[in-house]
C-alpha positions, 0 to 999 in steps of 0.5 A, a space after each residue: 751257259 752256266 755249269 748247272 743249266 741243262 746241256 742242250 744239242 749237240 754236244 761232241 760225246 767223250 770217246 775212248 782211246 784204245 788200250 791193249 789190256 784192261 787197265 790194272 789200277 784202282 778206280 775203274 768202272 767196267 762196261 761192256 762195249 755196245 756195238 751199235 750207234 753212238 747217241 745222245 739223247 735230250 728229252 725236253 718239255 715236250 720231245 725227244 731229240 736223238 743225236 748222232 755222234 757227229 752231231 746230226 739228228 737221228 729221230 727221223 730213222 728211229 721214230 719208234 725209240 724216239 716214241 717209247 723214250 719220251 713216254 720213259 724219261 722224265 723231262 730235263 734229263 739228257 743221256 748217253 749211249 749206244 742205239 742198237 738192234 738185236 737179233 736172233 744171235 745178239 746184237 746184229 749190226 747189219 740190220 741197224 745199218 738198214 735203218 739209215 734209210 731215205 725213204 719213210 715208207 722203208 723206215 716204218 717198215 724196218 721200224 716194225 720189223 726190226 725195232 731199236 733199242 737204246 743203251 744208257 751208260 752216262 748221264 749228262 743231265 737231269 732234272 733240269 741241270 747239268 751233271 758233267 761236271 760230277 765224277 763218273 762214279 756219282 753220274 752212274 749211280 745216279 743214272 742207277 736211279 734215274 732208270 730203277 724202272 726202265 724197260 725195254 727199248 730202253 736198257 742201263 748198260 751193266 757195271 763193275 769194278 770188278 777188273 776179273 768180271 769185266 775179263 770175263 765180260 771181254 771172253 763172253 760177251 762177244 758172243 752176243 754181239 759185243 765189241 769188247 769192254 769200256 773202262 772209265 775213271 771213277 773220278 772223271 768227269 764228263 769230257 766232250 769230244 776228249 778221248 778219256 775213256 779206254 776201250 779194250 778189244 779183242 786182238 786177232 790176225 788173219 791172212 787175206 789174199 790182196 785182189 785189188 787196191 784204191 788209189 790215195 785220194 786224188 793221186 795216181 801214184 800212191 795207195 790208198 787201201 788194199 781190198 782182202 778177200 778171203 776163200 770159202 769152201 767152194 772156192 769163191 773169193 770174198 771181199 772181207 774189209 780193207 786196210 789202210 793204215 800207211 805212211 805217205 812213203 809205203 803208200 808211194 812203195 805199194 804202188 810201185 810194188 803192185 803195178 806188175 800185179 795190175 790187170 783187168 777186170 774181164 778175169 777178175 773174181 770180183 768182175 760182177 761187183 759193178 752196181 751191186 753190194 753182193 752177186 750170185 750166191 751172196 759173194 761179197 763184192 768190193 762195193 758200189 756207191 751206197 748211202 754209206 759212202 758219202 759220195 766217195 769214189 769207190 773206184 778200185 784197181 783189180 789185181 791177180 789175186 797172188 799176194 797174201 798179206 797179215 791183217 790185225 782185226 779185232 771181230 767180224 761183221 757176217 762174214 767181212 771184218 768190222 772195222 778197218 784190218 791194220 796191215 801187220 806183214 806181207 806173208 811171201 810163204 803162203 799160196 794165196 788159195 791158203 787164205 780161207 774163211 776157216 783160219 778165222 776164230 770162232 766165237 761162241 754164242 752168248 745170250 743177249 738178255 744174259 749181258 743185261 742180266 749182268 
């Protein structure tokens, strides 16, 4: 395909590598880091096409922002951003999640009571030609353009060069929902599939109680990641994410190390999870097989919930971690009936229309 034709599906989107502060060089731009589904979306001659960030069609689960982009796009444009839903206090990642649906009856349902909206932040194509190749500076600006008069469901993310702005960004726009902030090279082009943008999230660490853990893989021997919980104020232990990062030889020591901490289910906490996201009371439970877990086996190992362990998180989901925690240190000197949801920072609201009124 030659450089100026039109980009046609899929194309790998250009990712992010994490950085622990914004950059302090000249030449960046700043966005805000959208908290929904990375897509990419091609409007031809005569459709929409939406594409998932690991290459497989979306339309299907959104058919009410495939819709409204065709009747706002001009044709033979093709851009990238984030699909995401909002609530009544930001952004709202749970119920984005829910339109991953099997069924079209539940998908027109949702479709209705929980519309998508769809984030521009680059430009990969337009009128009929390829801009990829453009610096990112010159694809924003004409991404500016090309979206002058856009209206909601479709918005342009807001950009600064601005590196004091885009901390203030990084403070307050969690609290609509936000992940954080995205820096990207004036000069760069667009790199699929390459990690050449930095995305800069918020750092915090929390205590959990160890309940239970996964085996690694196949094996028997070794771990493949530890179930955290933490208490509410009624006593109930939560299941609130994992963590997993472990070199081959810790994962062989953990399991060594918690065999004596293995026990059954019958007096576990969690001893209803079977079958079940939640039980009475919307207890968080380690999880059942579900559309999202890809036919994973989700079988988990109880264990007395007697270990306390350090995790490094970057925001919460509800009430759970929303990605992976990374294992920091065992805490030998906390009671795990320490390990309460109270320890964890409180962010403060933000209005989402503020984050587009940036």
């Amino acid at each position: 395909m030659p450089s100026s034709a039109l980009p046609t599906a899929p194309i790998a989107p250009m990712l992010a590598k994490i950085a622990d502060a914004l950059p302090t060089g000249e030449g960046y731009l700043f966005e805000p880091k959208w908290d929904g589904f990375r897509a990419l979306v091609f409007r031809g001659a005569d459709q929409v096409y939406l594409q998932s960030r690991d290459l497989r069609p979306l339309n299907r689960y959104f058919p009410e922002l495939e819709k409204a982009l065709q009747e706002a796009l001009p044709k033979g444009c093709v851009l990238d951003g984030e699909i995401v839903v909002a609530g009544k206090r930001g952004l709202d990642f749970d119920a984005l999640q829910q339109r991953i649906h099997p069924a079209p009856s539940r998908i027109a349902r949702l479709a209705k009571e929980t519309p998508a909206g769809f984030v521009a932040f680059d430009l990969l194509g337009a009128g009929g030609k390829s801009t990829m190749e453009l610096p990112q500076a010159e694809r924003r600006l004409r991404l500016e353009r090309l979206l002058a008069k856009a209206k909601p469901p479709l918005y342009l993310t807001p950009m600064t060069r601005d590196r004091a702005q885009a901390e203030e960004w990084l403070q307050k726009f969690e609290g609509a929902g936000l992940d954080g902030v995205i820096a990207k090279l004036e000069s760069a082009t667009y790199q699929p599939a390459k990690r050449a943008m930095l995305k800069i999230k918020h750092v915090r660490s929390a205590d959990c109680v160890v309940a239970g853990f996964r085996w690694y893989k196949e094996r028997d021997d070794a771990v493949g990641s530890l179930l955290l919980g933490l208490y509410d104020n009624e006593g109930v232990l939560h299941h609130v994410g994992v963590t997993s990062s472990f070199t081959m030889a810790m994962r062989e020591e953990l399991a060594r190390e918690l065999e004596p901490l293995r026990t059954g289910v019958d007096k576990h906490p969690w001893r209803d999870w079977a079958g079940a996201e939640a039980g009475e009371g919307g207890q968080r439970m380690p999880g059942a097989q579900s559309r999202w877990s890809g036919g994973k086996d989700l079988g988990w190992e109880p264990l007395r919930p007697e270990r306390v362990v350090e995790v490094k998180y970057d925001h919460l989901q509800g009430d759970r971690f929303r990605h992976a925690a990374v294992f920091l240190r065992w805490r030998a000197d906390k009671p795990a009936e320490d390990c309460k949801y109270d320890q964890l920072e409180v962010t403060t609201p933000f209005a989402l229309s503020k984050v587009f009124g940036a």
